[in-house]
C-alpha positions as CSV (number, residue, x, y, z in Angstrom):
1,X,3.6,7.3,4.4
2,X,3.2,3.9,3.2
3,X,0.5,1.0,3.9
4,X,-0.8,-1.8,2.0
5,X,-4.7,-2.8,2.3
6,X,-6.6,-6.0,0.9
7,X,-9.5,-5.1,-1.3
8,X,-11.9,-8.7,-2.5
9,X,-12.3,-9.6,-5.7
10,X,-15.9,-10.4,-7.2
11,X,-15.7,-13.8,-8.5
12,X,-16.5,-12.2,-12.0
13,X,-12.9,-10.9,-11.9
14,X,-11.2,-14.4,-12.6
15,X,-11.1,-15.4,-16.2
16,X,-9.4,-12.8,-18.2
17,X,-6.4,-13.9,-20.5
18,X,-3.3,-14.5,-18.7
19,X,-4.4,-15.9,-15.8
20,X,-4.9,-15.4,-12.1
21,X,-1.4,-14.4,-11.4
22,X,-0.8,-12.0,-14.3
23,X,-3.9,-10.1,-13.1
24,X,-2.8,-9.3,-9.6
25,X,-5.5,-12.1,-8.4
26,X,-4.6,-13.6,-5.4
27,X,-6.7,-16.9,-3.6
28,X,-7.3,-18.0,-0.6
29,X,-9.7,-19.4,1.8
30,X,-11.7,-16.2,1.2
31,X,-11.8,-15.9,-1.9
32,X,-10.4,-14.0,-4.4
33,X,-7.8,-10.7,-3.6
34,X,-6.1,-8.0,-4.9
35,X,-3.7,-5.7,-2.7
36,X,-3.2,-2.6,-2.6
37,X,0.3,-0.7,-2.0
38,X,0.1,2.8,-1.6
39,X,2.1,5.8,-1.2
40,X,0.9,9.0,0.3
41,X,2.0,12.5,1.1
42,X,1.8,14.2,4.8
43,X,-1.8,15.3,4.0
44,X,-3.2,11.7,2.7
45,X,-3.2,12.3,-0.8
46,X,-1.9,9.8,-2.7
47,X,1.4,9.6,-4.8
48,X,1.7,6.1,-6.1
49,X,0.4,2.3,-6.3
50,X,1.6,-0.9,-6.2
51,X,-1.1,-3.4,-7.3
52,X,-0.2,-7.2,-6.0
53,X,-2.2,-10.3,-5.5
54,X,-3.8,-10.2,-2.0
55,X,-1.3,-12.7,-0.2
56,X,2.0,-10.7,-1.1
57,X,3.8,-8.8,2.0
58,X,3.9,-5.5,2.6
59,X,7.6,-5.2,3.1
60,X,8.1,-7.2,-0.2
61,X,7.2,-4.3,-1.9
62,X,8.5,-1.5,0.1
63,X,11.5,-0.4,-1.7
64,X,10.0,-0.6,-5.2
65,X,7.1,1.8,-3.3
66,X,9.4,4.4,-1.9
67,X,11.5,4.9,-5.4
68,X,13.7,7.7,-6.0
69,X,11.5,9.9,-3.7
70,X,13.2,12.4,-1.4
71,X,11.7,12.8,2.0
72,X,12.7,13.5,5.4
73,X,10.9,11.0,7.3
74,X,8.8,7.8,6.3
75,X,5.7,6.2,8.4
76,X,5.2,2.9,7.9
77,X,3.4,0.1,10.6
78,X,4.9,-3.0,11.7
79,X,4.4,-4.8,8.8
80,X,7.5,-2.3,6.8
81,X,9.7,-3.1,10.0
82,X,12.9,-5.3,8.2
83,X,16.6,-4.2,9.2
84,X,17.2,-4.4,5.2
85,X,14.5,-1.7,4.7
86,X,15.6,0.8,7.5
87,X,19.6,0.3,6.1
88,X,17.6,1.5,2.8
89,X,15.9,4.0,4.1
90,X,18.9,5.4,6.2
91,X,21.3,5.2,3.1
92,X,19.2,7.6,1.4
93,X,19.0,9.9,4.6
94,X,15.4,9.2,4.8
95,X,14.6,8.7,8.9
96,X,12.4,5.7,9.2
97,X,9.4,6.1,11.4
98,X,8.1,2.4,11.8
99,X,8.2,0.5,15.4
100,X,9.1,-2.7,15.9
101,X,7.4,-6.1,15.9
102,X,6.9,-7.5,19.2
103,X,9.6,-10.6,18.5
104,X,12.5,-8.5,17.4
105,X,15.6,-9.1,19.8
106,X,16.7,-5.3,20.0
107,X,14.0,-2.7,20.3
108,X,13.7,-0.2,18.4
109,X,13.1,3.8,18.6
110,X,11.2,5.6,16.6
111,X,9.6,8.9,17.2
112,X,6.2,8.4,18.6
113,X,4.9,11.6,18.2
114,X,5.4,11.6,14.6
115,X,4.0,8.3,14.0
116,X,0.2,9.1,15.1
117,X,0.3,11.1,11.7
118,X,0.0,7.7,9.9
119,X,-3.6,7.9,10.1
120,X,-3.5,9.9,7.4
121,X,-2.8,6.5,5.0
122,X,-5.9,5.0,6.7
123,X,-7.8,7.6,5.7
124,X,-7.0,7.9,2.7
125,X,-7.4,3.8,2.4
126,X,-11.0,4.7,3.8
127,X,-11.5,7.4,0.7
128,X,-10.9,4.9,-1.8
129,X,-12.6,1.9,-0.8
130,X,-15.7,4.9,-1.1
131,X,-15.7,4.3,-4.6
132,X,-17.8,0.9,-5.3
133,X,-15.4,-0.2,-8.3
134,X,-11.8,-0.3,-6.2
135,X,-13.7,-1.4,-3.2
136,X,-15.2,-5.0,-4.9
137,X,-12.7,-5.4,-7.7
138,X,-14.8,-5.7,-10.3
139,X,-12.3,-5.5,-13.2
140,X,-10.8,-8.6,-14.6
141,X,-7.3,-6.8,-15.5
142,X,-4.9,-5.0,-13.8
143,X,-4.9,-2.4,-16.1
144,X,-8.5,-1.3,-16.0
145,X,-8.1,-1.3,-11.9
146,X,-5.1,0.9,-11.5
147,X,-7.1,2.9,-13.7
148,X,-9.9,3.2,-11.4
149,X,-7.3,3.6,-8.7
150,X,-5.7,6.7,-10.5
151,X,-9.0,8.3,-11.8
152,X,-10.0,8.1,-8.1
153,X,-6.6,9.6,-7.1
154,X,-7.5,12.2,-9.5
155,X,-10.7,12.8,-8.1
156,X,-9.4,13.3,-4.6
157,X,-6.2,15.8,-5.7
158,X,-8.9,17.6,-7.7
159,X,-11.1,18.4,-4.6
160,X,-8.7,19.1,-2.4
């Protein structure tokens, strides 16, 4: 399963060397952002991150997401559905589970039953923002928030 979630920046994130953009900061009306892009297996734990500024897409980082990772299915929401990204998915024999948006011109199946599983990503979304560093980013790099990302990934695989 794969999902992407927004996660605000405290203003005392902006400033570190580089800039805005090489620290994964996005801006907008709101404020500062960071998003998440996460990777998770059939039980919510997670297997991967993508760390982006808070305006980026979802599907603009599916592919790099997925990797070389074999799979049988993959649950995704609306926000994955692309023709490019199911051709991906279905060239690596990977069944995409993701329903269509409301404006696509052909509709498109997918197996309902298997999709109420993605609440698993949610969850585990709702894990992680449990932890008071990822869920204000504090940090002012990257670096030192994937690192509260993985130690908290570490955390969870360790209880389970």
């Amino acid at each position: 399963m794969i999902d992407g979630t927004i996660i605000r920046a405290h203003r005392h994130a902006a400033g570190a060397l580089g800039g805005q953009e090489q620290q994964e900061l996005g801006r907008s009306c709101g404020g500062f952002s960071s998003k998440i892009h996460a990777k998770v297996d059939a039980l919510g734990m997670p297997l991967g991150f993508i760390i982006t500024p808070g305006q980026s897409s979802d599907i603009g980082q599916a592919e790099a997401l997925v990797g070389e990772e074999l799979c049988e299915s993959l649950l995704a929401d609306k926000g994955y559905d692309s023709n490019t990204f199911r051709e991906f998915l279905q060239n690596r024999g990977i069944v995409p589970v993701v329903p269509g948006k409301r404006n696509r011109i052909e509709s498109i199946e997918y197996d309902a039953h298997t999709y109420k599983e993605r609440n698993a990503v949610e969850r585990f979304f709702g894990r992680i923002k449990e932890y008071r560093r990822i869920a204000t980013r504090f940090d002012k790099t990257v670096a030192m928030f994937r690192a509260g990302l993985v130690l908290a990934s570490i955390l969870m695989w360790i209880k389970l």
